[in-house]
SELO-752184 format. One record per residue (C-alpha): x, y, z; residue number from 1. Coordinates in pm, 1 decimal, m for minus. Layout:
BEGIN
x / y / z / k
X / Y / Z / NUM
...
% end
This chain:
BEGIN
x / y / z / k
m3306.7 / m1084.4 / 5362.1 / 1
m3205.5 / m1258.8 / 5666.6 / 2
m3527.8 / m1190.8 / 5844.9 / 3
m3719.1 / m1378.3 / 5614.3 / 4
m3492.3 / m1701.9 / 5664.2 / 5
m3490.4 / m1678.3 / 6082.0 / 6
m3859.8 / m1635.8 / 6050.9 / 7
m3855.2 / m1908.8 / 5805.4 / 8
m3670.0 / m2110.9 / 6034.6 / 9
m3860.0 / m2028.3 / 6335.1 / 10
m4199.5 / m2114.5 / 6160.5 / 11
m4087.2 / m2459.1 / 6086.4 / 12
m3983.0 / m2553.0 / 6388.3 / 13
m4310.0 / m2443.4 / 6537.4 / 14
m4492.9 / m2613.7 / 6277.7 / 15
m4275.6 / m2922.9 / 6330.3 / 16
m4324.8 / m2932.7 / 6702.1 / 17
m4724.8 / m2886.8 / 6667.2 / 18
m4723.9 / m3193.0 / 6449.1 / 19
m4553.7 / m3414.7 / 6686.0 / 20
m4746.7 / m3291.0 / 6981.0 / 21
m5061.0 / m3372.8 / 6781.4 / 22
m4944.7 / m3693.9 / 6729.7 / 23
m4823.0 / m3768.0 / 7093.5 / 24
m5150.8 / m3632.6 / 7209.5 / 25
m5351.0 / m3894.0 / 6977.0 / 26
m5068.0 / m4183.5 / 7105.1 / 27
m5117.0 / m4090.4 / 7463.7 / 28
m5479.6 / m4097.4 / 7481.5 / 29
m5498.3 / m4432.4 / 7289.5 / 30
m5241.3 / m4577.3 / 7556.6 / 31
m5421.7 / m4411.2 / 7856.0 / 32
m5776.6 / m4517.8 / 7807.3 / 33
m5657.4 / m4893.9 / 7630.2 / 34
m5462.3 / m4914.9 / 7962.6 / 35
m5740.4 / m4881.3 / 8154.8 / 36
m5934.0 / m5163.5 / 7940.3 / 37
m5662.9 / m5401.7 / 8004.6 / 38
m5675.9 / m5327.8 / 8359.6 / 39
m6062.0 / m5383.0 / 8368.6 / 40
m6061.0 / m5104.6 / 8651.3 / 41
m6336.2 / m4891.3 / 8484.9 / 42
m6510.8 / m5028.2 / 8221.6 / 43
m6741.7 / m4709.3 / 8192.5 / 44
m6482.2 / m4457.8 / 8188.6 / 45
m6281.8 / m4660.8 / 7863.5 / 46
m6623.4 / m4675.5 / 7695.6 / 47
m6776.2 / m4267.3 / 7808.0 / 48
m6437.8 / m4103.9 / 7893.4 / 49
m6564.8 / m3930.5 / 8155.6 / 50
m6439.2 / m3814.5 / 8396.3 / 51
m6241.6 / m3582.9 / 8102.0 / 52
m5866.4 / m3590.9 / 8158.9 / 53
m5745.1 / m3256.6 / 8129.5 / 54
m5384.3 / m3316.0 / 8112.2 / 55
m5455.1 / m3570.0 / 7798.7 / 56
m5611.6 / m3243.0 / 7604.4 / 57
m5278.7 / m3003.1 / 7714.4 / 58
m5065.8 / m3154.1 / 7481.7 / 59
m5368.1 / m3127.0 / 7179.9 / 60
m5378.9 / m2760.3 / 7281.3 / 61
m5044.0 / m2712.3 / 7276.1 / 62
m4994.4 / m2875.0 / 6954.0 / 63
m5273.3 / m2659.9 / 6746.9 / 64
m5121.8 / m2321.0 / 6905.4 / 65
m4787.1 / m2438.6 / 6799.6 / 66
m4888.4 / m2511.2 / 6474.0 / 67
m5110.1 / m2179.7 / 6377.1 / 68
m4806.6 / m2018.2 / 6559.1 / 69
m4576.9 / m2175.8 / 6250.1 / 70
m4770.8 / m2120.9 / 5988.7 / 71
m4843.4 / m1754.4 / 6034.9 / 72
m4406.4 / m1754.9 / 6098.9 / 73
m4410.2 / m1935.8 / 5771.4 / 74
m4643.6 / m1686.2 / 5580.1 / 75
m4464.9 / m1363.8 / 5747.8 / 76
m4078.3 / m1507.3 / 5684.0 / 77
m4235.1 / m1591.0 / 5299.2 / 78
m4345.9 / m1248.5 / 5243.2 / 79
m4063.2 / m1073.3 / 5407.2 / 80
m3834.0 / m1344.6 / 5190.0 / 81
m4007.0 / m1213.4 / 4903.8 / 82
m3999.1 / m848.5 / 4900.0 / 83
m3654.4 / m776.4 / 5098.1 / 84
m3368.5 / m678.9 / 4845.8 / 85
% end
C-alpha cells in the first residue's frame, strides 16, 4: 500500500515540475526574442528566429519528459494503490 502513495507522490512532483518548466520555457522565449526587439539589434532574427536557440528548447524538452515521466508515475502508483491489500 505504501508503494502506491511514494509512486503517487513521485508522479506529482514530476508532473508538477514539467508544468512549470513548460511555462518557464514559453516565459523565457517571449523575454529573449522581445529583448532583442527592444534592442533593435536584429530585426530579422525577432521576426524568423533563426538562428534557433538551442538552450531556449532545453527547458521545453525537459518539461514534456518530466511530464510523460509523471503521468505514467501517476497511472503505475494508481494501479498499484488500487489492487495492494
Amino acid at each position: 500500500m505504501l508503494q502506491g502513495h511514494i509512486i503517487l507522490a513521485m508522479g506529482g512532483f514530476f508532473l508538477l515540475l514539467g508544468i512549470i518548466f513548460i511555462l518557464g520555457n514559453r516565459r523565457e522565449k517571449k523575454k529573449y526574442y522581445n529583448s532583442i526587439l527592444l534592442t533593435r539589434r536584429d530585426i530579422k532574427e525577432s521576426i524568423t528566429h533563426e538562428p534557433d536557440r538551442p538552450w531556449l528548447h532545453a527547458w521545453q524538452i525537459g518539461g514534456w519528459t518530466s511530464f510523460i515521466v509523471g503521468v505514467v508515475l501517476l497511472i503505475i502508483g494508481g494501479i498499484l494503490w488500487y489492487i495492494a491489500p
